[in-house]
C-alpha positions as CSV (number, residue, x, y, z in Angstrom):
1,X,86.1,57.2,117.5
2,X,89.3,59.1,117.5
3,X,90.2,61.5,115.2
4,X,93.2,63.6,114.6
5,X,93.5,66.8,114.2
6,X,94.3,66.9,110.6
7,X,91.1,64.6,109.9
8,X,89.0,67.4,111.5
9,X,90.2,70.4,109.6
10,X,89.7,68.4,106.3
11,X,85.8,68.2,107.1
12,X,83.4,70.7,105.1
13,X,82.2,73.0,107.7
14,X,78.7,72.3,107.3
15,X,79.1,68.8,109.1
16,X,82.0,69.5,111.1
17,X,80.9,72.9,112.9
18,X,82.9,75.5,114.4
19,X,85.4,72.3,115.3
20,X,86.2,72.5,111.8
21,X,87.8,75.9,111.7
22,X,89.3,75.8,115.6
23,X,91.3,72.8,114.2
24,X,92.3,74.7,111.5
25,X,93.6,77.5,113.3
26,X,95.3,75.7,115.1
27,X,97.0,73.5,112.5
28,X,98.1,76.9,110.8
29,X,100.3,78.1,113.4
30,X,102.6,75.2,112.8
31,X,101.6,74.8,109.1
32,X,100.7,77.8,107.5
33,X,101.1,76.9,103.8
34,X,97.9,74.7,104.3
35,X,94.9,76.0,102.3
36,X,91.4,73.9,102.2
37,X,88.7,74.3,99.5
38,X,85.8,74.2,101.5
39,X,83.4,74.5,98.5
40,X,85.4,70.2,97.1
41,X,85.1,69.5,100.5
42,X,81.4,70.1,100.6
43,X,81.0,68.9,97.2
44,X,82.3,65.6,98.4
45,X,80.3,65.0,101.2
46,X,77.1,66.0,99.3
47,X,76.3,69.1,101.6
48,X,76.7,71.4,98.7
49,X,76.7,71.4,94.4
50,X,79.3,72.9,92.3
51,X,77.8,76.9,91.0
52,X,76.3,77.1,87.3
53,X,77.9,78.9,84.5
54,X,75.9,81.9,86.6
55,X,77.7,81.9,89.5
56,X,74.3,80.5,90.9
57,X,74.1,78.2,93.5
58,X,71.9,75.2,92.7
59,X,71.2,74.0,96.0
60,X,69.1,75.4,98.6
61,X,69.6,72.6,100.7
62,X,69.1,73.4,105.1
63,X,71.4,71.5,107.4
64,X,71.2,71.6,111.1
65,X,74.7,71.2,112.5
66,X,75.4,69.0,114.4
67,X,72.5,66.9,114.3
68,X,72.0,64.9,116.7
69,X,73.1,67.6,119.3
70,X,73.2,68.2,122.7
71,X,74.0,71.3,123.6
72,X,73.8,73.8,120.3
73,X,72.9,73.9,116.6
74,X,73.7,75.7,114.0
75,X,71.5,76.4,110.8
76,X,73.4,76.2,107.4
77,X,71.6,77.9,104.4
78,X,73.5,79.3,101.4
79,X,70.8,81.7,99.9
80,X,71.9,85.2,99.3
81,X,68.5,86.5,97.5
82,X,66.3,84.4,99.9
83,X,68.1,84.6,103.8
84,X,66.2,82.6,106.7
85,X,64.7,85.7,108.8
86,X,63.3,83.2,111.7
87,X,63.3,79.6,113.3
88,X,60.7,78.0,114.6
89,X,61.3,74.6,116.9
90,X,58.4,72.7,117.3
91,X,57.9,69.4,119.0
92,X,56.7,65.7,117.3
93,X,53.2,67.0,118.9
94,X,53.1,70.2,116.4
95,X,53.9,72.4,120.1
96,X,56.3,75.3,119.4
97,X,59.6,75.3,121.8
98,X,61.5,77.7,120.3
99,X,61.2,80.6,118.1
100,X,64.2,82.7,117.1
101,X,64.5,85.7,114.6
102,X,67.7,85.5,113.9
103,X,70.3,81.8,112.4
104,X,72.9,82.6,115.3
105,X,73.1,78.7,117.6
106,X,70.4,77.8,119.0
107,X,70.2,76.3,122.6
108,X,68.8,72.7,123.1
109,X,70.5,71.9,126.1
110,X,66.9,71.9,128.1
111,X,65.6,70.1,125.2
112,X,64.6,66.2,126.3
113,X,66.1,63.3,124.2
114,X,63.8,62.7,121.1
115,X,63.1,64.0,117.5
116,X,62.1,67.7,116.6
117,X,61.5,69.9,113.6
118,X,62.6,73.0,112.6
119,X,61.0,75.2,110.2
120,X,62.9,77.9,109.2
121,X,61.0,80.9,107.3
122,X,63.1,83.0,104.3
123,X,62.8,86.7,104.3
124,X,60.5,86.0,100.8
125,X,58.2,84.0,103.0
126,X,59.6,80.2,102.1
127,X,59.3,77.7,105.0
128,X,62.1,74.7,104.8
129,X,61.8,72.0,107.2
130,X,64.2,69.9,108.6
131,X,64.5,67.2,111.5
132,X,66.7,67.4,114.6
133,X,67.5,64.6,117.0
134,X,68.2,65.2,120.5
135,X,71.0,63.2,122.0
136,X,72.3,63.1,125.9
Protein backbone atom coordinates (compact mmCIF):
# COMPACT_ATOMS: atom_id res chain seq x y z
CA UNK A 1 0.00 0.00 0.00
CA UNK A 2 1.33 3.38 -0.83
CA UNK A 3 1.04 6.20 1.15
CA UNK A 4 1.98 9.75 0.91
CA UNK A 5 3.59 11.67 2.96
CA UNK A 6 0.86 13.81 4.15
CA UNK A 7 -1.18 10.50 5.04
CA UNK A 8 1.69 9.56 7.33
CA UNK A 9 2.06 12.72 9.36
CA UNK A 10 -1.77 12.70 9.93
CA UNK A 11 -1.39 9.28 11.87
CA UNK A 12 -1.56 9.32 15.91
CA UNK A 13 1.91 8.52 16.88
CA UNK A 14 1.07 5.57 18.77
CA UNK A 15 0.31 3.47 15.49
CA UNK A 16 2.43 5.18 13.20
CA UNK A 17 5.94 5.31 15.19
CA UNK A 18 8.73 7.46 14.84
CA UNK A 19 7.58 7.53 10.87
CA UNK A 20 4.98 9.70 12.13
CA UNK A 21 7.08 12.56 13.35
CA UNK A 22 10.14 12.12 10.53
CA UNK A 23 7.25 12.76 8.05
CA UNK A 24 6.30 15.54 9.83
CA UNK A 25 9.48 17.20 9.98
CA UNK A 26 9.84 16.94 6.91
CA UNK A 27 6.47 18.25 5.71
CA UNK A 28 7.37 21.47 7.94
CA UNK A 29 10.17 22.69 6.17
CA UNK A 30 8.01 23.31 3.14
CA UNK A 31 4.86 23.90 5.22
CA UNK A 32 5.35 25.28 8.45
CA UNK A 33 1.94 26.64 9.30
CA UNK A 34 0.82 22.89 9.65
CA UNK A 35 -0.02 21.94 13.30
CA UNK A 36 -1.52 18.30 14.24
CA UNK A 37 -3.54 17.43 17.41
CA UNK A 38 -2.13 14.38 18.31
CA UNK A 39 -4.41 13.87 21.30
CA UNK A 40 -8.07 13.92 18.06
CA UNK A 41 -5.79 12.00 16.21
CA UNK A 42 -5.55 9.34 18.80
CA UNK A 43 -8.90 9.86 19.85
CA UNK A 44 -9.98 8.77 16.45
CA UNK A 45 -8.26 5.80 16.08
CA UNK A 46 -9.20 4.56 19.49
CA UNK A 47 -5.53 4.44 20.91
CA UNK A 48 -6.36 7.01 23.44
CA UNK A 49 -9.78 8.84 25.44
CA UNK A 50 -10.42 12.48 25.75
CA UNK A 51 -9.03 13.70 29.81
CA UNK A 52 -11.84 14.10 32.59
CA UNK A 53 -12.90 17.41 34.02
CA UNK A 54 -9.49 16.37 36.10
CA UNK A 55 -7.16 16.64 33.69
CA UNK A 56 -7.00 12.65 34.31
CA UNK A 57 -6.41 10.40 31.80
CA UNK A 58 -8.92 7.59 31.62
CA UNK A 59 -7.07 5.05 29.79
CA UNK A 60 -4.25 3.12 30.79
CA UNK A 61 -4.31 1.29 27.72
CA UNK A 62 -0.41 -0.51 26.48
CA UNK A 63 0.39 -0.54 22.82
CA UNK A 64 3.31 -2.19 21.29
CA UNK A 65 4.30 -0.25 18.21
CA UNK A 66 4.42 -1.48 15.52
CA UNK A 67 2.99 -4.69 16.05
CA UNK A 68 3.61 -7.00 14.00
CA UNK A 69 7.39 -5.96 13.73
CA UNK A 70 10.42 -7.00 12.54
CA UNK A 71 13.11 -5.20 13.53
CA UNK A 72 12.05 -2.85 16.82
CA UNK A 73 9.13 -2.02 19.14
CA UNK A 74 8.19 0.53 21.00
CA UNK A 75 6.01 0.48 24.24
CA UNK A 76 3.26 3.25 24.48
CA UNK A 77 1.92 3.84 28.13
CA UNK A 78 0.52 7.17 29.17
CA UNK A 79 0.65 6.89 33.08
CA UNK A 80 2.37 9.62 34.86
CA UNK A 81 1.67 8.33 38.58
CA UNK A 82 2.16 4.64 37.55
CA UNK A 83 5.42 4.61 34.80
CA UNK A 84 6.39 0.93 33.37
CA UNK A 85 9.97 0.40 35.32
CA UNK A 86 10.67 -3.10 33.27
CA UNK A 87 9.66 -5.41 30.29
CA UNK A 88 9.61 -8.72 30.29
CA UNK A 89 9.39 -10.88 26.69
CA UNK A 90 8.36 -14.18 27.11
CA UNK A 91 7.67 -16.78 24.52
CA UNK A 92 4.07 -18.84 23.74
CA UNK A 93 5.92 -21.55 25.99
CA UNK A 94 5.95 -19.18 29.24
CA UNK A 95 10.21 -18.91 28.41
CA UNK A 96 11.57 -15.46 29.06
CA UNK A 97 13.54 -13.85 25.93
CA UNK A 98 13.99 -10.56 26.90
CA UNK A 99 14.01 -8.54 30.02
CA UNK A 100 14.59 -4.81 29.89
CA UNK A 101 14.53 -2.13 32.68
CA UNK A 102 13.92 0.54 30.95
CA UNK A 103 10.61 1.40 27.67
CA UNK A 104 13.46 2.65 25.14
CA UNK A 105 12.92 0.01 21.59
CA UNK A 106 13.33 -3.07 21.98
CA UNK A 107 15.28 -5.42 19.55
CA UNK A 108 13.33 -8.45 17.91
CA UNK A 109 15.26 -8.69 14.93
CA UNK A 110 16.74 -12.32 16.26
CA UNK A 111 13.29 -12.97 17.36
CA UNK A 112 11.73 -16.08 14.91
CA UNK A 113 8.39 -15.39 13.17
CA UNK A 114 5.42 -16.21 15.66
CA UNK A 115 3.40 -14.71 18.63
CA UNK A 116 4.92 -13.41 21.94
CA UNK A 117 3.89 -11.55 25.16
CA UNK A 118 4.99 -8.84 26.87
CA UNK A 119 4.45 -8.09 30.32
CA UNK A 120 5.39 -4.91 31.33
CA UNK A 121 5.63 -4.20 35.31
CA UNK A 122 4.69 -0.27 36.68
CA UNK A 123 6.99 1.23 39.18
CA UNK A 124 3.63 0.54 41.77
CA UNK A 125 4.04 -3.16 40.98
CA UNK A 126 1.08 -3.41 38.13
CA UNK A 127 1.80 -6.05 35.41
CA UNK A 128 -0.12 -5.28 31.86
CA UNK A 129 0.14 -7.69 29.24
CA UNK A 130 0.05 -7.43 25.68
CA UNK A 131 0.63 -9.69 22.55
CA UNK A 132 3.30 -9.07 19.83
CA UNK A 133 3.51 -10.77 16.51
CA UNK A 134 6.65 -11.34 14.79
CA UNK A 135 6.75 -10.81 11.11
CA UNK A 136 9.81 -11.37 8.45
Amino acid sequence: MKYSMQSIAQQCPFSGGRSVYIARAILHEYFPEMVYNDEDLCTAEGLMRKKNENNQVLSNKLLISPNPANELVNIIYYNDKDPIVSTILYSMEGKILKTQNNILPIAVKDLSPGLYIFNCITNNGNVLTSKLTILK
